[in-house]
Backbone bond lengths (Angstrom), bond angles and torsions (degrees), N, CA, C in turn:
res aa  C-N    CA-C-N  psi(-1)  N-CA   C-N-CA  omega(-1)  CA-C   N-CA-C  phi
1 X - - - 1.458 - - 1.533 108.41 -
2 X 1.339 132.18 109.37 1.391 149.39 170.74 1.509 113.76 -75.03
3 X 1.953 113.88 90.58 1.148 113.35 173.14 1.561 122.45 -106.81
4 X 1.409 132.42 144.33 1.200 133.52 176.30 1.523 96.11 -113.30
5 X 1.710 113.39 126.94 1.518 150.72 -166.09 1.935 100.40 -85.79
6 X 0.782 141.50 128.48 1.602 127.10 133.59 1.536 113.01 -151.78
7 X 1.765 86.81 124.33 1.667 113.97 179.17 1.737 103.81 -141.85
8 X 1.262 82.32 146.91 1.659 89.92 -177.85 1.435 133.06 -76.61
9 X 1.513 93.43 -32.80 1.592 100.16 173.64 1.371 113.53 -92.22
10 X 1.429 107.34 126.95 1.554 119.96 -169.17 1.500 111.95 -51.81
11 X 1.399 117.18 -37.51 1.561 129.79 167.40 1.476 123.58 -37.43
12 X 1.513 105.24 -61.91 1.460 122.75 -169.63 1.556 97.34 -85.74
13 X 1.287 118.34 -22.59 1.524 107.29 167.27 1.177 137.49 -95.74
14 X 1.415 108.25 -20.35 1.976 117.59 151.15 1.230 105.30 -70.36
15 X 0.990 139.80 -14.44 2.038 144.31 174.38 1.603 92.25 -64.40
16 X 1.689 90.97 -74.09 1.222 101.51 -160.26 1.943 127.86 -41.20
17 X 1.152 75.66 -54.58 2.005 116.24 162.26 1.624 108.49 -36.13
18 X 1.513 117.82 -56.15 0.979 143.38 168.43 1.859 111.24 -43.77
19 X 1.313 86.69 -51.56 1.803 86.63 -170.55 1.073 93.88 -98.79
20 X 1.433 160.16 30.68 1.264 131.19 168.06 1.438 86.29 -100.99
21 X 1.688 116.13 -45.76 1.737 103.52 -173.22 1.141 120.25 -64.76
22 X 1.368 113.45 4.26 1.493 121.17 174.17 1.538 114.40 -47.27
23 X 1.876 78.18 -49.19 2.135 114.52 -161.47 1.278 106.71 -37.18
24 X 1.246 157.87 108.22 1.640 144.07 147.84 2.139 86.77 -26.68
25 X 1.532 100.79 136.04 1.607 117.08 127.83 1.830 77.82 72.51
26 X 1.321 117.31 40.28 1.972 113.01 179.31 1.987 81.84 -136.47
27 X 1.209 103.57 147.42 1.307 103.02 167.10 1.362 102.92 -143.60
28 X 0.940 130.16 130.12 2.007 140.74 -155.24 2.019 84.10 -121.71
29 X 1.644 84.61 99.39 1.420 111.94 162.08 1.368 130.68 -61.64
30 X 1.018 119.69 -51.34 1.538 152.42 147.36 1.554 141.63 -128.67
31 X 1.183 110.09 149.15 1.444 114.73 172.34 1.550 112.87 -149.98
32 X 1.773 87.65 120.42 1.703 101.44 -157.51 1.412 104.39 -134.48
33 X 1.192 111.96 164.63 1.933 105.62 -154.45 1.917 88.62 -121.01
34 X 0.918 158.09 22.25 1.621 165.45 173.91 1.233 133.50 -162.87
35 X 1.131 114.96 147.02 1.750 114.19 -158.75 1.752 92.22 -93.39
36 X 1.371 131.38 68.05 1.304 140.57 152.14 1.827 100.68 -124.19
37 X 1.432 99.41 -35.66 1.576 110.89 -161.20 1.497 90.26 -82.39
38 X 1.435 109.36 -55.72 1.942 109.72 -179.69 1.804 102.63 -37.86
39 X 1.028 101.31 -71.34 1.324 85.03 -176.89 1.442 142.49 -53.23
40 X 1.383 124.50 -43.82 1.233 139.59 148.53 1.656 107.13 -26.83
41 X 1.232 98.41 -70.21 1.916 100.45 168.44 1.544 98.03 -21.07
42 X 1.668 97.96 -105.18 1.019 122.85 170.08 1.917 115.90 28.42
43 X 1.634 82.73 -91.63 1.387 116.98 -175.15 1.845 112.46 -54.99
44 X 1.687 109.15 -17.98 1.445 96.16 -171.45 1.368 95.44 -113.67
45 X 1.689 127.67 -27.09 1.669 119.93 177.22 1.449 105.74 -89.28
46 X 1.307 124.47 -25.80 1.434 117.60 175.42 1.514 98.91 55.80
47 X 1.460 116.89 57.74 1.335 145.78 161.25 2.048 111.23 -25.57
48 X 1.288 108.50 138.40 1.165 98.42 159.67 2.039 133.54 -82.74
49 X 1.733 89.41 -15.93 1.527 110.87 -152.95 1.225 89.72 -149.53
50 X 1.776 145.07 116.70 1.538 153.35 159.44 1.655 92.66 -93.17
51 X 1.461 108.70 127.22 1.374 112.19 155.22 1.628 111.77 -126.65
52 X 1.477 115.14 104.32 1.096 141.88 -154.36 2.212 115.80 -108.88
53 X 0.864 101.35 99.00 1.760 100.22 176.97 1.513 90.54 -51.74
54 X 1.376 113.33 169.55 1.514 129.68 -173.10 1.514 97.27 -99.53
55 X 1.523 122.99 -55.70 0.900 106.17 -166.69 1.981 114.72 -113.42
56 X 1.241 112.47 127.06 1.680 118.61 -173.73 1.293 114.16 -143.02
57 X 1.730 102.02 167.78 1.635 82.70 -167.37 1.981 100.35 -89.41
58 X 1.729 91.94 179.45 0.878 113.51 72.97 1.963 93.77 -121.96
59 X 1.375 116.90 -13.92 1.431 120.35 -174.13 1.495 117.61 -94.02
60 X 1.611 105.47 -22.74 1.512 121.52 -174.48 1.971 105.55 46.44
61 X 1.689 79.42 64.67 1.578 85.41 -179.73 2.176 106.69 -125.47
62 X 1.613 108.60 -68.97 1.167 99.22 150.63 1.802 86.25 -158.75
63 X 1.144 83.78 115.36 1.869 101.44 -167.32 1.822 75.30 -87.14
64 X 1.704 95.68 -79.53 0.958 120.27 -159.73 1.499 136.62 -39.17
65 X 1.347 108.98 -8.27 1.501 143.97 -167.90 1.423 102.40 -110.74
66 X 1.548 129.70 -33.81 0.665 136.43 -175.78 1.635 120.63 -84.65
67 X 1.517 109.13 -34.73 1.436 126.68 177.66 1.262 99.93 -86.14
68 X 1.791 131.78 -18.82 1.580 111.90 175.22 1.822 100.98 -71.07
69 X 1.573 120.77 -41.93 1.158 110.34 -161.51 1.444 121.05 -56.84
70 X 1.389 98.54 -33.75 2.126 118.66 -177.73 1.645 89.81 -71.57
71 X 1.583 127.47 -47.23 1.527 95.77 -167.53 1.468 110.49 -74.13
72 X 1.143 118.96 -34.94 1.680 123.77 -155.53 1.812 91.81 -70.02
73 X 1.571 116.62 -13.37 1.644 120.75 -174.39 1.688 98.52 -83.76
74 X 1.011 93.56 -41.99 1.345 102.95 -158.84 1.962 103.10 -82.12
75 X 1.260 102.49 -47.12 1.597 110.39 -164.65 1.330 108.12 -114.65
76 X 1.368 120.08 43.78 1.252 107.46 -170.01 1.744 126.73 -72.36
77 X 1.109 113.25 45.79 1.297 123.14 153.67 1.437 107.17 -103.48
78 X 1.377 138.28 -21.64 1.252 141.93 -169.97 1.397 111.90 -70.57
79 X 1.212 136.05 127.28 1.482 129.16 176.80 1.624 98.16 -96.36
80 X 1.495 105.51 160.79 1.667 113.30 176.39 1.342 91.84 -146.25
81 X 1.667 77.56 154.36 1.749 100.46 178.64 1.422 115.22 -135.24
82 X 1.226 106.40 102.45 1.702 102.29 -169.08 1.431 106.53 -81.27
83 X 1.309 102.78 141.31 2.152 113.21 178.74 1.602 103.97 -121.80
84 X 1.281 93.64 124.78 1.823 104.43 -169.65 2.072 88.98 -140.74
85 X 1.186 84.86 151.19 1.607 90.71 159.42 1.099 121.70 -107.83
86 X 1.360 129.85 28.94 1.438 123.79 146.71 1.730 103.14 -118.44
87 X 1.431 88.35 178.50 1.710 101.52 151.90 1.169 132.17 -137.56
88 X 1.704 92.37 103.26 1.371 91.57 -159.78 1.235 95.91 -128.54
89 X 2.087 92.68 133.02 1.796 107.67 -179.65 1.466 120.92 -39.43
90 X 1.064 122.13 -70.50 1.569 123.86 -171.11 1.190 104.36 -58.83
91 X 1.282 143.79 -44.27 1.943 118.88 -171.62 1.442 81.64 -60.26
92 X 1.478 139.56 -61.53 1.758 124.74 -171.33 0.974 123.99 -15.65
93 X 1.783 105.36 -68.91 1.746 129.39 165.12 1.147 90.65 -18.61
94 X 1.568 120.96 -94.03 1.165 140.55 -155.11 1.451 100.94 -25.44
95 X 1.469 114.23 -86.75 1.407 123.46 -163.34 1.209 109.50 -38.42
96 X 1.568 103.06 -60.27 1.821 117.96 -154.75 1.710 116.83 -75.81
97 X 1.420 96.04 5.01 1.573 95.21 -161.72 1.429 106.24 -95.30
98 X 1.279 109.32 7.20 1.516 135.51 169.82 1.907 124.26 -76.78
99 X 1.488 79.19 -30.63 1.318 100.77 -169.75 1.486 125.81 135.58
100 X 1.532 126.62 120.49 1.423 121.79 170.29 1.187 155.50 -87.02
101 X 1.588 92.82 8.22 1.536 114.80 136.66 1.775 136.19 -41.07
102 X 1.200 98.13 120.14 1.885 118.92 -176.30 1.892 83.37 55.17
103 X 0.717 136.51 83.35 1.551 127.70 170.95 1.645 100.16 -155.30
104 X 1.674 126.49 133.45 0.928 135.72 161.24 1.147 123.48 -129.66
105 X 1.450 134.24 175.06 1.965 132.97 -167.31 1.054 100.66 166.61
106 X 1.784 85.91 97.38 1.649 111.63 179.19 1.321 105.75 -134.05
107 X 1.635 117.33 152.16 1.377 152.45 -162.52 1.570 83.75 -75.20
108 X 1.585 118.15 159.16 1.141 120.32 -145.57 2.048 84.47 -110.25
109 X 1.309 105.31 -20.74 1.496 112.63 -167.20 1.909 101.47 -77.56
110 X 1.359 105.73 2.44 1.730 109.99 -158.63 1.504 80.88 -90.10
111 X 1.325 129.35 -37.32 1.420 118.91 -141.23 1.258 126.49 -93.08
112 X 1.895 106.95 1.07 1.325 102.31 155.03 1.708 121.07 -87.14
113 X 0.691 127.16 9.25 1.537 150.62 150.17 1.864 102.92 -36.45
114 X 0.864 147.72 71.75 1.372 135.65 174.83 1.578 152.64 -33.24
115 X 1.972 72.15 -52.55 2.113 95.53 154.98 1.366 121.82 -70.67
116 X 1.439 103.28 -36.80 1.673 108.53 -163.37 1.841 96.73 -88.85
117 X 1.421 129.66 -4.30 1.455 158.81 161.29 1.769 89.30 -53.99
118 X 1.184 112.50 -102.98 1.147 123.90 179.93 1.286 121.48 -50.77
119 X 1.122 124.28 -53.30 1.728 106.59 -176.08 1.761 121.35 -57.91
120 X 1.316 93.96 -19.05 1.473 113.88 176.97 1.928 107.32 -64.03
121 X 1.511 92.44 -56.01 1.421 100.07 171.13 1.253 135.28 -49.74
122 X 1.470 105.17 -43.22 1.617 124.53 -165.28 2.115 82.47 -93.84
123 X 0.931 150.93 -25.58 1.184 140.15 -155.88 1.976 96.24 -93.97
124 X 1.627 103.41 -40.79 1.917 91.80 169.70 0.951 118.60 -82.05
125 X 1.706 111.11 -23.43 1.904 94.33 -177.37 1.668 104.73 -63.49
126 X 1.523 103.59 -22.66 1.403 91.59 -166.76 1.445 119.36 -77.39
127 X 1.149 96.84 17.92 2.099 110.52 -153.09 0.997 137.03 60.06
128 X 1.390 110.08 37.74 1.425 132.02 -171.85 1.492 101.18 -89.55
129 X 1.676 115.85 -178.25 1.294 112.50 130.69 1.228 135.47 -141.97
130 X 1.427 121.02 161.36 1.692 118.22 -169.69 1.583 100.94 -130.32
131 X 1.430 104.72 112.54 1.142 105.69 157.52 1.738 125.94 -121.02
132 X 1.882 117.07 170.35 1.229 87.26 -134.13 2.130 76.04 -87.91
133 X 1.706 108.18 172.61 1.222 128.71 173.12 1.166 99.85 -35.37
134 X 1.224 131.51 -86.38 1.696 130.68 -161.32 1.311 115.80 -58.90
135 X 1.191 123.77 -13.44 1.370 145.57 -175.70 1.846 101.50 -70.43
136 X 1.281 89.62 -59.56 2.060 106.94 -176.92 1.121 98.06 -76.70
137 X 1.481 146.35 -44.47 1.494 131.56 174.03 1.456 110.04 -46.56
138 X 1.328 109.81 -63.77 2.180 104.00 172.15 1.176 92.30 -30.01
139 X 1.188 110.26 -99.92 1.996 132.35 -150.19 1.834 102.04 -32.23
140 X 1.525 107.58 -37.38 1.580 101.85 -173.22 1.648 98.62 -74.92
141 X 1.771 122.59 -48.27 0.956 135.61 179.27 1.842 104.85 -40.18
142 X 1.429 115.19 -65.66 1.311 123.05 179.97 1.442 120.61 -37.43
143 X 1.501 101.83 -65.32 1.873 121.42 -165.20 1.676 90.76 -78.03
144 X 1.179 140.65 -16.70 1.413 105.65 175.57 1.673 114.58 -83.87
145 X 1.294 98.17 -13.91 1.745 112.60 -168.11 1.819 86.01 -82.99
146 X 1.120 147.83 9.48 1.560 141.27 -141.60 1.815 74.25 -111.57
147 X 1.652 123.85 157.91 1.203 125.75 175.23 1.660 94.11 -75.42
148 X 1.096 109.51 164.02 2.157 106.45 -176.78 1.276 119.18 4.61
149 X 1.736 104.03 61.92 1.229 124.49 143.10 1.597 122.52 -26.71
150 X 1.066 143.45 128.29 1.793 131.70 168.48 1.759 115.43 -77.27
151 X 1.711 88.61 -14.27 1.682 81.19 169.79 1.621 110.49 -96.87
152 X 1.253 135.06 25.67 1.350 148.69 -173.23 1.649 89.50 -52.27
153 X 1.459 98.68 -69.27 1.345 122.50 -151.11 2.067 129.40 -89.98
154 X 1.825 86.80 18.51 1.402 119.49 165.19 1.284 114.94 -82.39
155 X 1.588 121.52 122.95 1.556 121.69 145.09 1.790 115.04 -26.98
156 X 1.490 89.76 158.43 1.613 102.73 173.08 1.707 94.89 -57.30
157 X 1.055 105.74 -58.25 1.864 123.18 -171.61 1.216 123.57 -61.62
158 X 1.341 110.87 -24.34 1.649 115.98 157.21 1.130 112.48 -86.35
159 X 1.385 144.06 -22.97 1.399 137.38 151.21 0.974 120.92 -49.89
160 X 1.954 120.91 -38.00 1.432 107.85 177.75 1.519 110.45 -79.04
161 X 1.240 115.95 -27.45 1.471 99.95 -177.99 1.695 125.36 -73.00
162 X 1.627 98.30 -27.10 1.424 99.37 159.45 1.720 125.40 -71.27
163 X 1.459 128.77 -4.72 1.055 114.28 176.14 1.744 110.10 -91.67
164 X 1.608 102.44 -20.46 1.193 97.24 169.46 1.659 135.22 -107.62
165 X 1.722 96.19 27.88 1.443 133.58 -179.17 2.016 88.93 -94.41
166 X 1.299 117.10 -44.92 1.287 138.45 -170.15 1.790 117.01 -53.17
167 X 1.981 91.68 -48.78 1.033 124.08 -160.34 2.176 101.46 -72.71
168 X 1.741 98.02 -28.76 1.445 111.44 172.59 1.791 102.19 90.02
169 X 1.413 91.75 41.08 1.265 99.74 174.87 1.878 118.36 -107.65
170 X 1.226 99.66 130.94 1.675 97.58 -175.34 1.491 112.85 -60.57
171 X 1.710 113.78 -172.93 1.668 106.94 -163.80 1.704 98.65 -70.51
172 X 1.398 92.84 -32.66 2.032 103.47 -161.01 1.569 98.38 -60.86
173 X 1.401 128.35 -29.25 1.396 133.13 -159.77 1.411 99.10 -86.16
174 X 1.540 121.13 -47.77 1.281 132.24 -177.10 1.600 107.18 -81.96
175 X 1.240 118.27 14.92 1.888 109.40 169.03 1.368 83.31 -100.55
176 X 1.350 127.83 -55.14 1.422 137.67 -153.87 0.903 101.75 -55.46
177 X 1.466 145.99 -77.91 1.658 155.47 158.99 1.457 100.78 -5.48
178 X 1.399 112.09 -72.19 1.467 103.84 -171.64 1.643 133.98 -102.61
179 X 1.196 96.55 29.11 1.812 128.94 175.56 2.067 94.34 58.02
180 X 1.334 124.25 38.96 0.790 97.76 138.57 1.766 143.53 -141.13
181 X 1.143 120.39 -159.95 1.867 112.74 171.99 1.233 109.46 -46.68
182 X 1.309 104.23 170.52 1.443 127.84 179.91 1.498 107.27 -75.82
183 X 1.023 108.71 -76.06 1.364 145.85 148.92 1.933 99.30 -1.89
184 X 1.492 111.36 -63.13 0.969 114.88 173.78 1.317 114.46 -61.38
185 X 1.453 136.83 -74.52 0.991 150.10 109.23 1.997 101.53 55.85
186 X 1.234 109.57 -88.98 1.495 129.52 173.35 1.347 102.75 -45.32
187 X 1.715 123.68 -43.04 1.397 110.95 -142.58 2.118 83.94 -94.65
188 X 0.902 106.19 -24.86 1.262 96.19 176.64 2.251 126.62 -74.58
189 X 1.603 93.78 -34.72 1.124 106.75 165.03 1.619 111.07 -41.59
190 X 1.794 99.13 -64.22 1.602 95.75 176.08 1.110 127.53 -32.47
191 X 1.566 102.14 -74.04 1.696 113.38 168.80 1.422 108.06 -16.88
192 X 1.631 115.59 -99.88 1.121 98.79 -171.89 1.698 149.75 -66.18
193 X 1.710 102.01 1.78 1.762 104.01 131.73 0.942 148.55 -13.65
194 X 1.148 81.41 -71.95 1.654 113.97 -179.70 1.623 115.52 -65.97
195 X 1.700 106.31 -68.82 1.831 105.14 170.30 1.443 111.79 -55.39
196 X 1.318 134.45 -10.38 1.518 125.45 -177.31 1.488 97.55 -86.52
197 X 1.478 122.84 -41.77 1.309 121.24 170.30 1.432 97.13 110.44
198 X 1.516 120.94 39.15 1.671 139.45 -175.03 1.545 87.56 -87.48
199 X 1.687 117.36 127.43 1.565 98.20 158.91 1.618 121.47 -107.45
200 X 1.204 125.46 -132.75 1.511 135.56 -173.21 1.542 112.55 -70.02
201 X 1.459 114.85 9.97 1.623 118.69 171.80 1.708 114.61 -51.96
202 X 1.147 125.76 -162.59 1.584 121.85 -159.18 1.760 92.50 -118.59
203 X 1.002 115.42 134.72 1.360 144.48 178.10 1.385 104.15 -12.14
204 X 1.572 107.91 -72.98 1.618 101.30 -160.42 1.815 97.18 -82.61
205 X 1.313 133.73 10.53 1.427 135.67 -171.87 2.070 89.01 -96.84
206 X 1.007 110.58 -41.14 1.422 92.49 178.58 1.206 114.41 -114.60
207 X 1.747 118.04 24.95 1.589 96.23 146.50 1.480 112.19 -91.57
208 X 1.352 130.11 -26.95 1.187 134.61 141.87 1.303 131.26 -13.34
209 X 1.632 108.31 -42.55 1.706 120.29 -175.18 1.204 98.69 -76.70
210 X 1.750 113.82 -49.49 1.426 113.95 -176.18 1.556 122.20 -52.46
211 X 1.331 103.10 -17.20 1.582 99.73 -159.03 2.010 88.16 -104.50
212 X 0.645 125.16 -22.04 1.581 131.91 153.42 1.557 118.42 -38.29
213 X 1.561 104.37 -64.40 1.556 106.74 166.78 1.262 121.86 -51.84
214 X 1.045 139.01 14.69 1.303 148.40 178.62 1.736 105.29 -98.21
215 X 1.129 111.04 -46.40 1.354 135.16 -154.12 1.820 98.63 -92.17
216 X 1.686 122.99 -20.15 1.349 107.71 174.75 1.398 134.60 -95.89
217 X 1.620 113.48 33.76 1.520 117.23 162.82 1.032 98.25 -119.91
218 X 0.968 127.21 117.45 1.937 125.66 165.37 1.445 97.87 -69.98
């Protein structure tokens, strides 16, 4: 997996730098501290995976938000993963309202984490998405408070499996989390398929949709 890095602070980006070569089968193309250099990257490794801070200079306002929207336009085979230290709904909006395909947005404290490093990775290149936990509590928190919310009419238990459907976690990851079967697991996915009003599209296209419904009450 061919990723290009850009963070501004030399710290969090020799860290960062640090743990990707950790990765078995990750190869860190670049690592560049401004969204002139991200792109340039970008444009000459034609990256499989951008993991991009939100905010860099040259204004350190939302560079970084701004350079996911031009690559994912431009390269849309490229997955991005924006790293912010908050979680905050609207830059999400922002990003995700594009689409939540290969797209991730994770807390910057997740990423010394190694597994939850990689599965994150391997889940956008694959066109998945991973977003981070506290991130999907807002958005679930938000859209149910929305007047005819579509998650109104979800179990407690289909909420949890959709937040950790959200999170870009497979079925085996999401029994484990919440102590239960697979089996179970599936039969609830359906369910809420079905109440979101997802039809006979291909597997990873409507867990994708599901994780969208999150994203339509501002």
């Amino acid at each position: 997996m061919r990723v290009v890095l850009a963070e501004d602070n030399y710290l969090l980006r020799a860290g960062t730098s640090a743990l990707l070569d950790a990765l078995d089968d990750v190869e860190l193309l670049a690592a560049v501290a401004d969204l002139d250099e991200l792109l340039a990257a970008v444009e000459e490794h034609r990256p499989d995976v951008v993991i991009t801070d939100i905010r860099m200079p040259p204004d350190h306002g939302t560079e970084g938000l701004r350079a996911a929207a031009r690559i994912r336009a431009e390269h849309p085979g490229t997955g991005v993963i924006l790293l912010t230290q908050f979680a905050d709904p609207q830059y999400a909006y922002e990003f995700l309202r594009g689409g939540a395909a290969g797209a991730g947005y994770l807390l910057k404290e997740r990423i010394g984490d190694l597994s939850e490093l990689e599965r994150s990775l391997r889940q956008v290149a694959s066109g998945g998405s991973a977003l981070d936990p506290q991130l999907v509590e807002a958005l679930v928190t938000r859209t149910e408070r929305a007047e005819g919310s579509p998650l109104a009419g979800l179990t407690p238990r289909e909420r949890d499996v959709l937040e950790q459907m959200a999170q870009g976690k497979s079925n085996a990851a999401i029994a484990k989390a919440l102590v239960l079967t697979e089996r179970a697991v599936q039969k609830h996915i359906n369910s809420l398929f079905s109440k979101l009003g997802l039809g006979d599209a291909a597997e990873l296209d409507r867990r994708v949709a599901a994780v969208l419904t999150l994203l339509e009450s501002r």
